[in-house]
N, C-alpha and C positions, 0 to 999 in steps of 0.2 A: 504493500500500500504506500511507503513511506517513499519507494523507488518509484513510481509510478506518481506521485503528487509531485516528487522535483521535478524531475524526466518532464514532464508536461510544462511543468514553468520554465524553466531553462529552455526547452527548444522552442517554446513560444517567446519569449525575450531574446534568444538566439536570432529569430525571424524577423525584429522587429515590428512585433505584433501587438496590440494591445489589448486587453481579454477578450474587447465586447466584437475587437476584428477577429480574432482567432473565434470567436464562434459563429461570427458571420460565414466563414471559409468553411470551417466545416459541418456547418447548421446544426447546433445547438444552440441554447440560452446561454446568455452573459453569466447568469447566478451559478448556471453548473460548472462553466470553467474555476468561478472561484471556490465551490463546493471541492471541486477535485483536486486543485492546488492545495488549498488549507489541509486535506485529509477530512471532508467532514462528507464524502461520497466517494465510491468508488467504479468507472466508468466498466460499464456491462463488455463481452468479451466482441461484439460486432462493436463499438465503437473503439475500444481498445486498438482491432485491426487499421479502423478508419485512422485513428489518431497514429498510430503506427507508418502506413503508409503516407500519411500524409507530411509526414516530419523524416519519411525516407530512411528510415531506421526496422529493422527484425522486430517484430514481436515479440520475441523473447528476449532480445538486449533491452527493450522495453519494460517489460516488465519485471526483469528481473539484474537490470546491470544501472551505475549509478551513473548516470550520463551528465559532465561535467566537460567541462575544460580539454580534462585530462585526458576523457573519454577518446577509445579508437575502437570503432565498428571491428568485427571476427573476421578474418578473413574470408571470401564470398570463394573460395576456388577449394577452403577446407572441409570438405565432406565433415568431417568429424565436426565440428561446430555449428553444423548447420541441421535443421529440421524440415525437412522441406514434405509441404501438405498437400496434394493435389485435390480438387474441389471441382465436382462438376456443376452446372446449373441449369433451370427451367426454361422454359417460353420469358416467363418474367422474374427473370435472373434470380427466383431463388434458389441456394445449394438443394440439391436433391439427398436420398440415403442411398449413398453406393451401398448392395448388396456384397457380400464377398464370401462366397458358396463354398462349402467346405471342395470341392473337387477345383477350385479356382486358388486356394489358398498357397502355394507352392509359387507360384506368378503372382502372387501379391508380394511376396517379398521382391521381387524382383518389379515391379509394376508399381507398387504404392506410390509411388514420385512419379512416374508419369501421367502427365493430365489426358490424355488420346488414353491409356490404359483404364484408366479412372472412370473416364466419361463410357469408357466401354461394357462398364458392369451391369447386371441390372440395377434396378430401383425400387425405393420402396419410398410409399407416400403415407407418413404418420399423420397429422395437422396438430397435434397433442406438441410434436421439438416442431418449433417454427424458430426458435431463437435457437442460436451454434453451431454448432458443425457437426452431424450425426453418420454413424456405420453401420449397417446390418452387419454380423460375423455368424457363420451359422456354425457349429461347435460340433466338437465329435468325442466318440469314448464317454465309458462313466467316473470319471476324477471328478465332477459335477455333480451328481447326482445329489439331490431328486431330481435336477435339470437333465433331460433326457438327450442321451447324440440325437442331432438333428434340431433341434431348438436352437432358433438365432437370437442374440444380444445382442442388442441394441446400446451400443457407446459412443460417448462422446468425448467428442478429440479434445486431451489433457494436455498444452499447451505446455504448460510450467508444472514438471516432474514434481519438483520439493512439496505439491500439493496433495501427492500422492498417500491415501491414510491408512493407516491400518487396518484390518477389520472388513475393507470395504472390495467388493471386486471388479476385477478390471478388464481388457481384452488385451495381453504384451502379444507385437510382433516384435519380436528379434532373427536375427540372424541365425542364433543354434537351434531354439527350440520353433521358431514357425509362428503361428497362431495358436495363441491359447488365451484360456480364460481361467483364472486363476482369481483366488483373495491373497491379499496382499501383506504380509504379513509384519513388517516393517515400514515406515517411513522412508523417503528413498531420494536420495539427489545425484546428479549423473556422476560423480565421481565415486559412489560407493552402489554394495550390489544392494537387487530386492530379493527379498523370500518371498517364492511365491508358494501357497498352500490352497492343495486341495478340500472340495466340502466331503469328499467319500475318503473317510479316515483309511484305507486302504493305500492310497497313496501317501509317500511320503515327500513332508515340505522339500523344497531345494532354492536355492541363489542362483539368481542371473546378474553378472556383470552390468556395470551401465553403457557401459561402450556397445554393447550387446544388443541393445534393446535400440527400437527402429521406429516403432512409435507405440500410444498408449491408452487408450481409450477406459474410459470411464462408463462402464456397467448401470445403464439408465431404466432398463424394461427390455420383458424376452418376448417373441413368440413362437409358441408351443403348442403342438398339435395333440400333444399327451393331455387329459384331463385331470384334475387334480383327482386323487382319492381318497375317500375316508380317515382319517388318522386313524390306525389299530391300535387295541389295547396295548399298553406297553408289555415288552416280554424280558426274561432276565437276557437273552441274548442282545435285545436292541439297549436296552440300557448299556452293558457293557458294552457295546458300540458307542455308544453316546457319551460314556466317559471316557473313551481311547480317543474321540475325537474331540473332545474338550480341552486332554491332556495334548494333545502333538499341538492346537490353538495355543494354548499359554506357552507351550516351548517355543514356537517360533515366535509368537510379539518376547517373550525376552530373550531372545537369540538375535532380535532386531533391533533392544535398545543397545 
């Protein structure tokens, strides 16, 4: 927040701007620019881009770097520094939900950056995510379960990693393991790894490198052509499933701190 409130005043005084032109240019209200400068709002993730491109700076040095003086943009030819999103859009340019089909998964690593690859996927039309940036991933195997192989997740594109929380699940592509959906087991910034942990205590948690990982989506709503069923009596068997997967959860959040 705190990088995000200078970052906005300095490259608006950088421009020679004065608040009520700097939101003339980029159509907002006078009040919000100074909302966002003082720290007393902070600007939703479509204008963040707006505000981004428009001061010609990454999104993520944006949000996340202290842009001063001193400040030097990442190099733009270092793959490793960079995140690069491909985004397709509508008749009336809004993003679409690229689907990405478990038998298409394998070419998404290699295709996630290209916009012609992206643009070439299906689509899926929610009206519920109209604000962000959203993915269909459709999932396989049972490391998920109750979530059945074949049910797609629905995530949204996590811009800035450090926001990554515990607890909660996600969709990682990385490089070694592909696509998957995993909970997260750790807190996570690119220099250090994430645990990521299965909900079918049968598998066991494991670390991915940050360098690894390719991008990150944030686990919003599934669909699922399996119906829900009855919750059965408890059994001594399911119990003792229930505390093995209680216990491998505590081991990996403090494995994480």
């Amino acid at each position: 927040m705190a990088n995000i409130s200078q970052n906005i005043k300095f490259l608006r005084k950088k421009k020679g701007l004065t608040q009520q032109q700097f939101a003339d240019e980029v159509g907002i209200k006078r009040s919000l620019v100074g909302a966002y400068e003082e720290e007393r709002a902070e600007p939703k993730y479509e204008l963040l881009k707006t505000l981004a491109n428009f001061f010609d700076v990454s999104i993520d040095d944006f949000i996340n770097e202290t842009i001063d003086e001193k400040w030097a943009p990442k190099p733009k030819g270092n793959p490793a520094n960079l995140r690069i999103l491909s985004i397709s859009v509508d008749k009336e340019d809004n993003e679409n939900i690229e689907l990405v089909p478990v038998k298409a998964s394998a070419g998404y690593l290699n295709g996630y950056a290209d916009t012609e690859y992206v643009a070439a996927l299906p689509k899926l039309y929610l009206p519920m995510f109209k604000q962000g940036t959203y993915r269909g991933f459709e999932i396989k195997g049972d490391s998920m379960l109750p979530l059945q192989s074949g049910t797609i997740i629905i995530g949204e594109y996590q811009e800035n990693w450090a926001d990554v929380k515990a607890g909660e699940t996600y969709v990682i592509v990385s490089k070694s393991e592909g696509v998957v959906y995993k909970r997260a087991g750790n807190k996570f910034k690119d220099s250090k790894k994430l645990k990521l942990i299965s909900d079918n205590p049968v598998y066991e948690p494991y670390d991915i490198a940050g360098e690894d990982v390719l991008e990150i989506w944030r686990a919003k709503a599934y669909i699922s052509t399996h119906m829900p069923m009855p919750t059965p009596e408890p059994t001594m068997e399911s119990l003792t499933s229930m505390m093995a997967q209680m216990q491998r959860s505590i081991a990996g959040l403090k494995g994480g701190n």
